[in-house]
PyMOL Python script that loads the backbone (N, CA, C, O; Angstrom):
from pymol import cmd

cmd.read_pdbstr("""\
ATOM      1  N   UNK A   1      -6.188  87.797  57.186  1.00  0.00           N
ATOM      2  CA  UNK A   1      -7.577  88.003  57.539  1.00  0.00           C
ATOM      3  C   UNK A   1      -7.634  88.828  58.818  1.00  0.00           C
ATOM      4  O   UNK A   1      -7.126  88.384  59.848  1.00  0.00           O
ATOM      5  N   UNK A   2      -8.363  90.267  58.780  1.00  0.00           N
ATOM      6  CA  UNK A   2      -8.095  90.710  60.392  1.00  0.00           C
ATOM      7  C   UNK A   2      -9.700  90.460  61.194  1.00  0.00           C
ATOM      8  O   UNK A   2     -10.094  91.100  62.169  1.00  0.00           O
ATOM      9  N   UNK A   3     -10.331  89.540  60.600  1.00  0.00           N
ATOM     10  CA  UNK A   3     -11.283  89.021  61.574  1.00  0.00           C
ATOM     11  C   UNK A   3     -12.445  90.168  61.965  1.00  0.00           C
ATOM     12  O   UNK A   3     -13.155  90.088  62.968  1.00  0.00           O
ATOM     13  N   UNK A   4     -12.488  91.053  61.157  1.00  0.00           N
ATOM     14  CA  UNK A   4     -13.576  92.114  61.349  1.00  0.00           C
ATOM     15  C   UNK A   4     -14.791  92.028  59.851  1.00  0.00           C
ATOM     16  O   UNK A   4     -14.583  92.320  58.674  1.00  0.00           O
ATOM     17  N   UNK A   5     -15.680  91.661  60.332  1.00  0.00           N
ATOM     18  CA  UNK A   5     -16.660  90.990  59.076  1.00  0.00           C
ATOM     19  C   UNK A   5     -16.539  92.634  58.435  1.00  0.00           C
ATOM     20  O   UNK A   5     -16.055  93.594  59.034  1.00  0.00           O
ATOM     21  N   UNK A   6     -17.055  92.631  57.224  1.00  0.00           N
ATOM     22  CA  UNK A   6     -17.832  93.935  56.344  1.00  0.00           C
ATOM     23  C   UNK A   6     -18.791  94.124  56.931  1.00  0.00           C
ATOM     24  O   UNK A   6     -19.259  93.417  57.823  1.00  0.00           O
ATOM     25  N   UNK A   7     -19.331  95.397  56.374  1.00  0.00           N
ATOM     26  CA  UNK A   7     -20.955  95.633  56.518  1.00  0.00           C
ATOM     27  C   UNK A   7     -21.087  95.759  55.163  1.00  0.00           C
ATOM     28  O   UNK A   7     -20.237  95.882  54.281  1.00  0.00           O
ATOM     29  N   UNK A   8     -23.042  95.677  55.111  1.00  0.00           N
ATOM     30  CA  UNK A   8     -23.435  95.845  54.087  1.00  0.00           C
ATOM     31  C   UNK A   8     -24.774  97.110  54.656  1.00  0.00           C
ATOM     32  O   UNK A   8     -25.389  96.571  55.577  1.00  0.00           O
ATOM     33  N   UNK A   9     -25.390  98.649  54.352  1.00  0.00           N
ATOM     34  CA  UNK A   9     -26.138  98.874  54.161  1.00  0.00           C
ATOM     35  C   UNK A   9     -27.505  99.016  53.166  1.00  0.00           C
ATOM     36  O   UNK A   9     -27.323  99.635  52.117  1.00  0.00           O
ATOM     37  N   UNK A  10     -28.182  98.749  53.298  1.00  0.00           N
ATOM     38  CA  UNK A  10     -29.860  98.845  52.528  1.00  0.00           C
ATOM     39  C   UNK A  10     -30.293  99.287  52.688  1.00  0.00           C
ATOM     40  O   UNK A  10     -31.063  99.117  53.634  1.00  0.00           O
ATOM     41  N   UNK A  11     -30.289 100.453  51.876  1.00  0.00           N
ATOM     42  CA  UNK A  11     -31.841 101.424  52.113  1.00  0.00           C
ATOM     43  C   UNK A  11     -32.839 101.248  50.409  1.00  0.00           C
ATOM     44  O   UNK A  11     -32.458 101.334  49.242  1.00  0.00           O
ATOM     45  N   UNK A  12     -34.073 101.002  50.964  1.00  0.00           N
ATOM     46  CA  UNK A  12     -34.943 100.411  50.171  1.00  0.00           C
ATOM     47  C   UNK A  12     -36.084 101.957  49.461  1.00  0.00           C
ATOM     48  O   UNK A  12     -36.434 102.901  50.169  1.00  0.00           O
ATOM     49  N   UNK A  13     -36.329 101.848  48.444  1.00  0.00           N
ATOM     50  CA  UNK A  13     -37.245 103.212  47.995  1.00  0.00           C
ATOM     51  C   UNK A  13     -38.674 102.743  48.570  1.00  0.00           C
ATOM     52  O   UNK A  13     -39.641 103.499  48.667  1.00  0.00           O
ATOM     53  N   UNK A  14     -38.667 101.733  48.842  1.00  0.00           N
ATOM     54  CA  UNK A  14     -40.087 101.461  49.863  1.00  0.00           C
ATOM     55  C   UNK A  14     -40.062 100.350  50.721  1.00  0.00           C
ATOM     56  O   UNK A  14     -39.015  99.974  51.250  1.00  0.00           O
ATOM     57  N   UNK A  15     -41.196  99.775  50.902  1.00  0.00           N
ATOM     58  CA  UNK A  15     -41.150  98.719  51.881  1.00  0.00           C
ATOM     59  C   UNK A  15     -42.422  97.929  51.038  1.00  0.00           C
ATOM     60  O   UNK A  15     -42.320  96.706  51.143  1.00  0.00           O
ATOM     61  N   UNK A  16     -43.267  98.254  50.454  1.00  0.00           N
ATOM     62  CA  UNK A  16     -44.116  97.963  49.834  1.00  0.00           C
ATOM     63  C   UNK A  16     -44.182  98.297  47.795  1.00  0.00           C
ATOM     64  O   UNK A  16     -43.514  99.050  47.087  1.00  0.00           O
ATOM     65  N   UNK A  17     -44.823  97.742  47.613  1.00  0.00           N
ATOM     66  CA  UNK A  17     -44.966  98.011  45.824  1.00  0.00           C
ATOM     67  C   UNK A  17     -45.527  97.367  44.960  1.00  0.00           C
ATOM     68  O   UNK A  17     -45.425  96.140  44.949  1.00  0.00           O
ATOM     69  N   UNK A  18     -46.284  98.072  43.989  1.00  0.00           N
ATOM     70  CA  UNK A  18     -47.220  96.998  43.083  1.00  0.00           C
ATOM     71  C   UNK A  18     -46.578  96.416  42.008  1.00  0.00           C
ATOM     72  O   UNK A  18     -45.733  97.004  41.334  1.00  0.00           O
ATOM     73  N   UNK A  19     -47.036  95.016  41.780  1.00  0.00           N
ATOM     74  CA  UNK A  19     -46.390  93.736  40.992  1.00  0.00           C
ATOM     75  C   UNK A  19     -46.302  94.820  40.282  1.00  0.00           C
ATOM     76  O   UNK A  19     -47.234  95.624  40.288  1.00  0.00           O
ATOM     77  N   UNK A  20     -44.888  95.087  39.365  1.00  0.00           N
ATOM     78  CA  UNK A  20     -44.429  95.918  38.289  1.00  0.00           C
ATOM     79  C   UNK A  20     -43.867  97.344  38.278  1.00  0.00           C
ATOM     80  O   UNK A  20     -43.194  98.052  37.529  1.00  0.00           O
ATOM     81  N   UNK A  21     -44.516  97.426  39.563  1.00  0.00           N
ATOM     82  CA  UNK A  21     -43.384  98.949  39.686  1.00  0.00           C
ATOM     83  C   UNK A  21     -41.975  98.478  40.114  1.00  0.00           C
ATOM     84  O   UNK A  21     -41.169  97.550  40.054  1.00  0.00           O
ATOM     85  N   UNK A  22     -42.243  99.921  40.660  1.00  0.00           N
ATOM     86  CA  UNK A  22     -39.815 100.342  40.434  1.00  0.00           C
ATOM     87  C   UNK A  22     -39.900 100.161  42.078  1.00  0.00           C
ATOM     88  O   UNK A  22     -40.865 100.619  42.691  1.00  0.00           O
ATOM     89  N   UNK A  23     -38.909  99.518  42.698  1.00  0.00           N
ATOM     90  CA  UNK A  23     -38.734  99.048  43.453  1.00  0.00           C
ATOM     91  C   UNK A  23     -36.850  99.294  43.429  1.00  0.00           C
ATOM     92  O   UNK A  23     -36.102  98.406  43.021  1.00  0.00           O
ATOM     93  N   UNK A  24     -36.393 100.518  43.895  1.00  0.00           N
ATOM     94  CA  UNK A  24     -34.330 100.225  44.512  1.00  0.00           C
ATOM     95  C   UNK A  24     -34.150 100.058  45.669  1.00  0.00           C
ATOM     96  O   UNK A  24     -34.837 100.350  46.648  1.00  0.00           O
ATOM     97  N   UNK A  25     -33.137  99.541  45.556  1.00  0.00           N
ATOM     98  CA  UNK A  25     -32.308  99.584  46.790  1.00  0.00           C
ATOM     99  C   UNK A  25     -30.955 100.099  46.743  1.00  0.00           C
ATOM    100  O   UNK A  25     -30.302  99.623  45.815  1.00  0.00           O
ATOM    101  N   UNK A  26     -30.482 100.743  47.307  1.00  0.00           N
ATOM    102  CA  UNK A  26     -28.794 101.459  47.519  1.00  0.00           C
ATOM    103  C   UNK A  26     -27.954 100.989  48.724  1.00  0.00           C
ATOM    104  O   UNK A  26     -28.010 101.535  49.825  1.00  0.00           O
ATOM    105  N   UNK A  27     -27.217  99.993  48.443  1.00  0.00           N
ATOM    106  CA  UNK A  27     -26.745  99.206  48.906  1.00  0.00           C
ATOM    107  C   UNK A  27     -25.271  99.518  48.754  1.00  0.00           C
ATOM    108  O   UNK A  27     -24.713  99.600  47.660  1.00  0.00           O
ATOM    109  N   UNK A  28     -24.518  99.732  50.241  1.00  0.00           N
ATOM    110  CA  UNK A  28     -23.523 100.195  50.286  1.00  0.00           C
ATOM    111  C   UNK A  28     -22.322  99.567  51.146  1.00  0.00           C
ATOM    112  O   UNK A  28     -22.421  99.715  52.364  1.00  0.00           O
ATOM    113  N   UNK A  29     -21.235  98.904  50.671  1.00  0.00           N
ATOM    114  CA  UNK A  29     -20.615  98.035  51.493  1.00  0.00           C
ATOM    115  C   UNK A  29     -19.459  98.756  51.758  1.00  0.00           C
ATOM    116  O   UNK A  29     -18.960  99.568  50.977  1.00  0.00           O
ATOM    117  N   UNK A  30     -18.954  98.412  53.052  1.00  0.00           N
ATOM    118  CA  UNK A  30     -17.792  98.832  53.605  1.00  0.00           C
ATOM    119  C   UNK A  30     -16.922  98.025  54.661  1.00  0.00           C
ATOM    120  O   UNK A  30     -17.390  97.500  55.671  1.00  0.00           O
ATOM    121  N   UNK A  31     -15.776  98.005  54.332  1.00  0.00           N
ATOM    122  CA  UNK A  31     -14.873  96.973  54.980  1.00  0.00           C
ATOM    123  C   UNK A  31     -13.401  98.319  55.363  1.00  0.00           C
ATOM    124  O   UNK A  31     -12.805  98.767  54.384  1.00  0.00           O
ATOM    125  N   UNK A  32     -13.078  98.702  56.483  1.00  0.00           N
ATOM    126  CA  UNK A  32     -12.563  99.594  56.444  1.00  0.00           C
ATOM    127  C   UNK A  32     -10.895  99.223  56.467  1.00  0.00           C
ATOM    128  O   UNK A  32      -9.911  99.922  56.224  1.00  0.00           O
ATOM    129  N   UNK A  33     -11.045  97.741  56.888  1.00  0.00           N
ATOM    130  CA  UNK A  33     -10.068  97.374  57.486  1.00  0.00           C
ATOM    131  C   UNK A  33      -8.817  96.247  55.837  1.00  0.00           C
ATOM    132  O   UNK A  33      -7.654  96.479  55.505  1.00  0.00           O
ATOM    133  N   UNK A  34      -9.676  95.293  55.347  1.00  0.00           N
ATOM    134  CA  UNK A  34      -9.288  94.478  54.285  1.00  0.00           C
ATOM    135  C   UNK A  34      -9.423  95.510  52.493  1.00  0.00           C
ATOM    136  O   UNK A  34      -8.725  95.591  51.483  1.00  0.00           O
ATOM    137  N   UNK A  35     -11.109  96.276  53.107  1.00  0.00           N
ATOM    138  CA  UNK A  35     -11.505  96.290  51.868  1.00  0.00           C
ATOM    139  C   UNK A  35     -12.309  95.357  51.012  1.00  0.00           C
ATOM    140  O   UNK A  35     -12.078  94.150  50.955  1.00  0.00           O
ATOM    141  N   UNK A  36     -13.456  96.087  50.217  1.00  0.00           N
ATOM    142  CA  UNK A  36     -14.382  94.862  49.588  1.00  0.00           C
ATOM    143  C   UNK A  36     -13.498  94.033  48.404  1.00  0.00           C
ATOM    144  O   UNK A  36     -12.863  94.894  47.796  1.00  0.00           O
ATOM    145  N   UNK A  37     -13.275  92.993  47.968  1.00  0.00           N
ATOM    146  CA  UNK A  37     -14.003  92.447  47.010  1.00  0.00           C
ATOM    147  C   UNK A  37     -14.680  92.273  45.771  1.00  0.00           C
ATOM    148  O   UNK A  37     -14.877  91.145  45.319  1.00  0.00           O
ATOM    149  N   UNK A  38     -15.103  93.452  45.108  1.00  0.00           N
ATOM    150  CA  UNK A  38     -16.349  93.673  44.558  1.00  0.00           C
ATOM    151  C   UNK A  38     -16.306  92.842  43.521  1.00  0.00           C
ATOM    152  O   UNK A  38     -17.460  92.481  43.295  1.00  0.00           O
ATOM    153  N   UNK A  39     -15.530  92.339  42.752  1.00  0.00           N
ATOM    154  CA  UNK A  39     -16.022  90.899  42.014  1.00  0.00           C
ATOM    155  C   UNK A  39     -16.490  89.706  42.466  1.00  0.00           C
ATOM    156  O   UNK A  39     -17.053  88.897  41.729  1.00  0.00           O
ATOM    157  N   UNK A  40     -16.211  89.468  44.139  1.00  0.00           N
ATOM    158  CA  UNK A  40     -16.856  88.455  44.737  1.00  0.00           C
ATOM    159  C   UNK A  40     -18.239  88.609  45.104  1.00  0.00           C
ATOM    160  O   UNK A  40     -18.883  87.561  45.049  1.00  0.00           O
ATOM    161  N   UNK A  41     -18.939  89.761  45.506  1.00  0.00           N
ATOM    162  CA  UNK A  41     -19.852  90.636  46.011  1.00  0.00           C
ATOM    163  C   UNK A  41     -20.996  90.133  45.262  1.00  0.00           C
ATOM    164  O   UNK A  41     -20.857  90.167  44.039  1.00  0.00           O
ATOM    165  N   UNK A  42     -22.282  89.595  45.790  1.00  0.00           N
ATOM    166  CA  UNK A  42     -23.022  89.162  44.666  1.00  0.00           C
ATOM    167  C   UNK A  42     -24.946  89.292  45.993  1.00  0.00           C
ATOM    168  O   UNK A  42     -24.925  89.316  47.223  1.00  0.00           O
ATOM    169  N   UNK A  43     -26.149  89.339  45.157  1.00  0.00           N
ATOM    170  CA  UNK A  43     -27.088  89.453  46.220  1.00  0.00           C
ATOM    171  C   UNK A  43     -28.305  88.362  45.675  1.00  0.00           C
ATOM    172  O   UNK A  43     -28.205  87.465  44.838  1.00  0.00           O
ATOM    173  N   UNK A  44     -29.084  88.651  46.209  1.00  0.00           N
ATOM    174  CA  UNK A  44     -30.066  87.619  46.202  1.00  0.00           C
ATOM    175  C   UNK A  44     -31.594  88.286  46.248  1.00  0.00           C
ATOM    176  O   UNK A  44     -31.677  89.235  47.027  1.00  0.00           O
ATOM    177  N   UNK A  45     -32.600  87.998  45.660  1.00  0.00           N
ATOM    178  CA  UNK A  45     -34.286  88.502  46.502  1.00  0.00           C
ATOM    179  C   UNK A  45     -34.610  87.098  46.440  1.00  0.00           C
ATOM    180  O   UNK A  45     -34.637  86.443  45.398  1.00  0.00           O
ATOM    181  N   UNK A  46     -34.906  86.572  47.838  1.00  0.00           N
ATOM    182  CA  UNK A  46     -35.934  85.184  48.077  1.00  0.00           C
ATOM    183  C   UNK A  46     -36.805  85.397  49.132  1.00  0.00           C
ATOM    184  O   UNK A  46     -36.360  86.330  49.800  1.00  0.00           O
ATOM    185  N   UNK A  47     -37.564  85.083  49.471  1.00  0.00           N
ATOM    186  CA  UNK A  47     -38.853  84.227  50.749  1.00  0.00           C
ATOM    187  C   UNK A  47     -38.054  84.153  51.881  1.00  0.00           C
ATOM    188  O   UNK A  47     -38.484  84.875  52.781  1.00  0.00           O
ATOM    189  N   UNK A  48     -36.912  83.458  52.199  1.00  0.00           N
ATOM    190  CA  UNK A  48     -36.355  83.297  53.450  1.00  0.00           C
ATOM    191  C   UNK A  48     -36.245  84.784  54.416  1.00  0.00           C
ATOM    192  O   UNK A  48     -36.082  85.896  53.914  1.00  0.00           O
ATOM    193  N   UNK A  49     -36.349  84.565  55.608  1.00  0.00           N
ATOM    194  CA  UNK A  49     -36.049  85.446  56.390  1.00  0.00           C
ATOM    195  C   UNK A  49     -35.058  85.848  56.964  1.00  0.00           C
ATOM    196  O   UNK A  49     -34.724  86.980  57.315  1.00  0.00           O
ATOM    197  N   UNK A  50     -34.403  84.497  57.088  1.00  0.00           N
ATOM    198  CA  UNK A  50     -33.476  84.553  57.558  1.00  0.00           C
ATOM    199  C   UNK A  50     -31.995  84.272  57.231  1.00  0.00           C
ATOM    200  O   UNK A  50     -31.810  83.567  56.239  1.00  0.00           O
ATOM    201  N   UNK A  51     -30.906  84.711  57.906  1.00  0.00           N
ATOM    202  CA  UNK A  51     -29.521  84.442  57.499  1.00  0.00           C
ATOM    203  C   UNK A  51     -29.324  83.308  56.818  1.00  0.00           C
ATOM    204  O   UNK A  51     -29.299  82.198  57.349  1.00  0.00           O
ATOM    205  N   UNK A  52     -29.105  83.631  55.046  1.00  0.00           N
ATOM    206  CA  UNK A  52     -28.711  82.299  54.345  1.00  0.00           C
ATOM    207  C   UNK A  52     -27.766  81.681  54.432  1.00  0.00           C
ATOM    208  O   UNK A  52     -27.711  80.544  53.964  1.00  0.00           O
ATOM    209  N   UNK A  53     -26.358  82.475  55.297  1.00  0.00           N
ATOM    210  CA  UNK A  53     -25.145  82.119  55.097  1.00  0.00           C
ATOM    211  C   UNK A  53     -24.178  82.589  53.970  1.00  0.00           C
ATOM    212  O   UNK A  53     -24.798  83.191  53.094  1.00  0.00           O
ATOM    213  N   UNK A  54     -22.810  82.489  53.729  1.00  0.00           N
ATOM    214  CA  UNK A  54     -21.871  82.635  53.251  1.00  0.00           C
ATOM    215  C   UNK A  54     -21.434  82.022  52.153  1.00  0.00           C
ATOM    216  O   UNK A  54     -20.306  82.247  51.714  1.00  0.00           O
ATOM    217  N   UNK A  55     -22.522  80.927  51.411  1.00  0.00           N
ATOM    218  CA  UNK A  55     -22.269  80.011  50.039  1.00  0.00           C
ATOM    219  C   UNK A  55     -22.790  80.875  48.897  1.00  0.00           C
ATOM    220  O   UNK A  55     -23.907  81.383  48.803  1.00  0.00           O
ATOM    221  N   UNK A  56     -21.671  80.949  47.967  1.00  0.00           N
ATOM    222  CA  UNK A  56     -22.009  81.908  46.764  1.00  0.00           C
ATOM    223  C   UNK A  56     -23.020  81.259  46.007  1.00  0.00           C
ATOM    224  O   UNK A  56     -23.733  82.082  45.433  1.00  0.00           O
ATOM    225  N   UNK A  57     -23.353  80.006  45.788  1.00  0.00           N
ATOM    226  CA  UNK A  57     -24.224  79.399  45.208  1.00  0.00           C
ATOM    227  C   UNK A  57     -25.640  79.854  45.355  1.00  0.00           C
ATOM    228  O   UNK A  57     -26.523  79.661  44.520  1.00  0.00           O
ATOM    229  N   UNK A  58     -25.814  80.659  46.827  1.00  0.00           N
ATOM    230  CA  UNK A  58     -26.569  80.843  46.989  1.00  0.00           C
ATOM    231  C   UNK A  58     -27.625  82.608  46.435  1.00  0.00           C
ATOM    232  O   UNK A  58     -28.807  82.943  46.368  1.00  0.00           O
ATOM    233  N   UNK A  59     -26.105  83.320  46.137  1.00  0.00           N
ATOM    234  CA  UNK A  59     -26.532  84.571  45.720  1.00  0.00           C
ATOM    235  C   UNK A  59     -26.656  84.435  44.297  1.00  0.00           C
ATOM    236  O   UNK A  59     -25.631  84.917  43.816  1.00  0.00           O
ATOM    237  N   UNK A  60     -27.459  83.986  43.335  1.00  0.00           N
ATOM    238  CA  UNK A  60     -28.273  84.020  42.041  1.00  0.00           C
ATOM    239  C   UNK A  60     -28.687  85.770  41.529  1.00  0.00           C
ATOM    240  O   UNK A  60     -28.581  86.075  40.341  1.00  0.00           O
ATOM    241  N   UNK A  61     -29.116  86.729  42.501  1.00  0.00           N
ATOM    242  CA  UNK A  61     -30.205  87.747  41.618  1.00  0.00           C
ATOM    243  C   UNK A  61     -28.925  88.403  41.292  1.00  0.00           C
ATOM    244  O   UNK A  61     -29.495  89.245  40.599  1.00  0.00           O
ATOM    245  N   UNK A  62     -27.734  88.728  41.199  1.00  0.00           N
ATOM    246  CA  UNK A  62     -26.898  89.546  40.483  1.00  0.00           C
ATOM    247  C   UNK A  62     -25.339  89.856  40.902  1.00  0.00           C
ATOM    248  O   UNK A  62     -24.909  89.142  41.808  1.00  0.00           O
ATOM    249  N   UNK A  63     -24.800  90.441  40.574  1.00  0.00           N
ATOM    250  CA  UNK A  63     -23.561  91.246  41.158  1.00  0.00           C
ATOM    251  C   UNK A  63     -23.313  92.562  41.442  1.00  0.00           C
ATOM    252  O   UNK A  63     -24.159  93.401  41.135  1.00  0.00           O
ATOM    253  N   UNK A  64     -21.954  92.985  42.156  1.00  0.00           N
ATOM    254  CA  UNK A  64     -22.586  94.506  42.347  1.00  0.00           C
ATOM    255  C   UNK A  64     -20.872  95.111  41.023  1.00  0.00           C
ATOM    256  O   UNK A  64     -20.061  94.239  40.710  1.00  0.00           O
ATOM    257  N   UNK A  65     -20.734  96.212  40.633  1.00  0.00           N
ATOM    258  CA  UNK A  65     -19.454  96.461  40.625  1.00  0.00           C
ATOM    259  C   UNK A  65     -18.876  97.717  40.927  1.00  0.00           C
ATOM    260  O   UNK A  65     -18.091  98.413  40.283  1.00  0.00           O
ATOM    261  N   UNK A  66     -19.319  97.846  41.834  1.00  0.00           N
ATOM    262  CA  UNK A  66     -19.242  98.989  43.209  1.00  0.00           C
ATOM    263  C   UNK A  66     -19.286  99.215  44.426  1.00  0.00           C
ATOM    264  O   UNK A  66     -20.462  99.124  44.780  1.00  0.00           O
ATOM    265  N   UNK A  67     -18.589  99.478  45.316  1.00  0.00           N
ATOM    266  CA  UNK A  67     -19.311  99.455  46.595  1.00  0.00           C
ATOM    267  C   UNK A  67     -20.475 100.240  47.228  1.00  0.00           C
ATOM    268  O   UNK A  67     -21.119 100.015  48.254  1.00  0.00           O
ATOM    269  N   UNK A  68     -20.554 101.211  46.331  1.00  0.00           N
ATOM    270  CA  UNK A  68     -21.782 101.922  46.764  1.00  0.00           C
ATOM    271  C   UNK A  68     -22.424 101.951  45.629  1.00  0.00           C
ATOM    272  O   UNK A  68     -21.933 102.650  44.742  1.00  0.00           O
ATOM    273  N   UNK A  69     -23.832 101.121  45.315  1.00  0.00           N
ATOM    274  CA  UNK A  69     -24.383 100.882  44.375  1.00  0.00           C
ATOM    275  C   UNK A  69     -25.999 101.142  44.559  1.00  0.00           C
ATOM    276  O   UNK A  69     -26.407 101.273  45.713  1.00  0.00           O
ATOM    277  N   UNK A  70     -27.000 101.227  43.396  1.00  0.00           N
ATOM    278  CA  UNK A  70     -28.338 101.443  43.416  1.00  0.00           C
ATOM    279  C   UNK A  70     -28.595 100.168  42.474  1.00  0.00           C
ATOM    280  O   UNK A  70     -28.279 100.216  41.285  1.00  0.00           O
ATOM    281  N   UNK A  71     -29.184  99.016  43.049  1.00  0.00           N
ATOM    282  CA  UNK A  71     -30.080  98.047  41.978  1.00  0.00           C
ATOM    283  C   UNK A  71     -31.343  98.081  41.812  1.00  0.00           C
ATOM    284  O   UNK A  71     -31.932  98.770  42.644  1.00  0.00           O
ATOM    285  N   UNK A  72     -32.157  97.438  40.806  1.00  0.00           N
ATOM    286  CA  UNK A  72     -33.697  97.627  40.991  1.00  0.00           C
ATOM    287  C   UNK A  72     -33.859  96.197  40.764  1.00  0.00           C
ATOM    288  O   UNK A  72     -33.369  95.421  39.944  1.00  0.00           O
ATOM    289  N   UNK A  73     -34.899  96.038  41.970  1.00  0.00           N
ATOM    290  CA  UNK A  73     -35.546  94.831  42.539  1.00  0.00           C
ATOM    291  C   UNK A  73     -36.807  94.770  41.326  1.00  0.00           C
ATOM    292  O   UNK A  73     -37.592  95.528  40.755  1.00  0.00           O
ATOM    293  N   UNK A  74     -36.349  93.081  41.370  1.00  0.00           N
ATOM    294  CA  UNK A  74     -37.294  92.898  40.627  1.00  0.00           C
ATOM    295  C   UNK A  74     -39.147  92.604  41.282  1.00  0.00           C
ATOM    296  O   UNK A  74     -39.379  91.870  42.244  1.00  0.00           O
ATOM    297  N   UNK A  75     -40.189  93.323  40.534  1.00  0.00           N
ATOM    298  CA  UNK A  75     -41.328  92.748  41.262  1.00  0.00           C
ATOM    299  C   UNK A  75     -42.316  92.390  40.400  1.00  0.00           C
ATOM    300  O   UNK A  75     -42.938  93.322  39.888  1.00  0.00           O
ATOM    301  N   UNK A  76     -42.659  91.136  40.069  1.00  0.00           N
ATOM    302  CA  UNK A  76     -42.693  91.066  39.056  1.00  0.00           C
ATOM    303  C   UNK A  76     -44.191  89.666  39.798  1.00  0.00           C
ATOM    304  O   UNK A  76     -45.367  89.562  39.449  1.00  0.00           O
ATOM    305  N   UNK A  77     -43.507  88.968  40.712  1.00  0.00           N
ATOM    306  CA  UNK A  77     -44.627  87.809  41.619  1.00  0.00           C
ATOM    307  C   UNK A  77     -45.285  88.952  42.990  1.00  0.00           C
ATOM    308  O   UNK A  77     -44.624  89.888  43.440  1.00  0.00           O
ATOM    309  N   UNK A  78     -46.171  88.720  43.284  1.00  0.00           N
ATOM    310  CA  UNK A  78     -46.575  89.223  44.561  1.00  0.00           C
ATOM    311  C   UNK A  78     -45.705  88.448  45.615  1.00  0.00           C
ATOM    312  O   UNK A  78     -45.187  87.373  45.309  1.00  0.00           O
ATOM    313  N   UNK A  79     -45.539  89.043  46.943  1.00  0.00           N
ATOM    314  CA  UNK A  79     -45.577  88.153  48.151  1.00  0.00           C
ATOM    315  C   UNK A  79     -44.622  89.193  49.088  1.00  0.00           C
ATOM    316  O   UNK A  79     -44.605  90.413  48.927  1.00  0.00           O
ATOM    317  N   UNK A  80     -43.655  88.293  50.325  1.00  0.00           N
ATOM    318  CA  UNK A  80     -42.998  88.908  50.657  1.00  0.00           C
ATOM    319  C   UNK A  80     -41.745  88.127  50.574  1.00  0.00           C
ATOM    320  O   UNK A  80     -41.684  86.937  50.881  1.00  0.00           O
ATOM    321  N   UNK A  81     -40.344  89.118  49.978  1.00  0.00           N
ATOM    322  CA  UNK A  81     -39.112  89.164  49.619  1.00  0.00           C
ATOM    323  C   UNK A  81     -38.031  89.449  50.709  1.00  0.00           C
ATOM    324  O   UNK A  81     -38.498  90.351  51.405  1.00  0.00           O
ATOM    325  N   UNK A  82     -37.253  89.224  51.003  1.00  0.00           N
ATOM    326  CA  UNK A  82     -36.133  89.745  51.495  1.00  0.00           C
ATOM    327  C   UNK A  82     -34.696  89.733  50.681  1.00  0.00           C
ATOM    328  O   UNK A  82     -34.372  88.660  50.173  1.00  0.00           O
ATOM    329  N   UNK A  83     -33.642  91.097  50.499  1.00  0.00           N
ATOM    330  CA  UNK A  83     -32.821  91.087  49.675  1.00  0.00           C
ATOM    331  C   UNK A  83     -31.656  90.826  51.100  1.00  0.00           C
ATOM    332  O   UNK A  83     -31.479  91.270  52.234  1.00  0.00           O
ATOM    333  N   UNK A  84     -31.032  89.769  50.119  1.00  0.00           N
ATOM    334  CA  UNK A  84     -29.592  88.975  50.706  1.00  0.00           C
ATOM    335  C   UNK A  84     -28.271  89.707  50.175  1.00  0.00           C
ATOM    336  O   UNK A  84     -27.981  89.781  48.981  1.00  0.00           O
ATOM    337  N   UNK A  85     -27.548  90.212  51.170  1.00  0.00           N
ATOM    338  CA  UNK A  85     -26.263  90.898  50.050  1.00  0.00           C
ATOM    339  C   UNK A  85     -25.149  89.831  50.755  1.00  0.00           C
ATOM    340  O   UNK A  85     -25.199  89.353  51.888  1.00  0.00           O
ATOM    341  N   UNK A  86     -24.194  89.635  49.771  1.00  0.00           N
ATOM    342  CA  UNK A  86     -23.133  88.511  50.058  1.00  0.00           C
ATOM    343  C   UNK A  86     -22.174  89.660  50.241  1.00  0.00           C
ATOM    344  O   UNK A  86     -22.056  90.206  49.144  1.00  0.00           O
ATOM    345  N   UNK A  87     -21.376  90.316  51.230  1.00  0.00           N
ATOM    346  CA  UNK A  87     -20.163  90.808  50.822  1.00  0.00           C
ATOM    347  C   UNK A  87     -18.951  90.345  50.942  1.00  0.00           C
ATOM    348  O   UNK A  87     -18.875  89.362  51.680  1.00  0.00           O
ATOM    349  N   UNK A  88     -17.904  90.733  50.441  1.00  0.00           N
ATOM    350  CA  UNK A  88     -16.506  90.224  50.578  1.00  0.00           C
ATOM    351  C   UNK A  88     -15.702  90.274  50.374  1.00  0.00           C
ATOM    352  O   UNK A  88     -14.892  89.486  50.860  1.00  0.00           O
TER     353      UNK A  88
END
""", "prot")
cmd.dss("prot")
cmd.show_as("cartoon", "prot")
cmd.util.cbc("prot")
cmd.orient("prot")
């Protein structure tokens, strides 16, 4: 383990969007040092704001199998979302 976390970047096609439109994100992980993972690699859209932590149980909305990837968010309820990326 050399003790240097990953990153994960997000760049979002908006910040806003109506229940049913297209909504991506391009989400790009990099670990320069170990290297990702990418079968462990998994994300989330929930309500929380804040840092969920490191339990895979917790990333439900999908997987990635890439490190530099484009998903589409689902919008489907009104409100406000935040996308969780697990990397690793």
């Amino acid at each position: 383990m050399d003790k240097i976390a990953p990153t994960a970047t997000i760049k979002l096609s908006g910040t806003t969007v109506e229940i049913g439109g297209t909504l991506t994100a391009e989400v790009t992980q990099t670990d320069n040092e170990s290297g990702i993972n990418i079968s462990q690699t998994k994300w989330v859209l929930n309500t929380e704001a804040g840092n969920i932590g490191t339990e895979v149980s917790k990333y439900t909305g999908g997987t990635f199998t890439k490190t530099s990837e484009t998903i589409t968010i689902p919008t489907t309820t009104g409100g406000t979302y935040y996308l969780h990326v697990l990397t690793v």
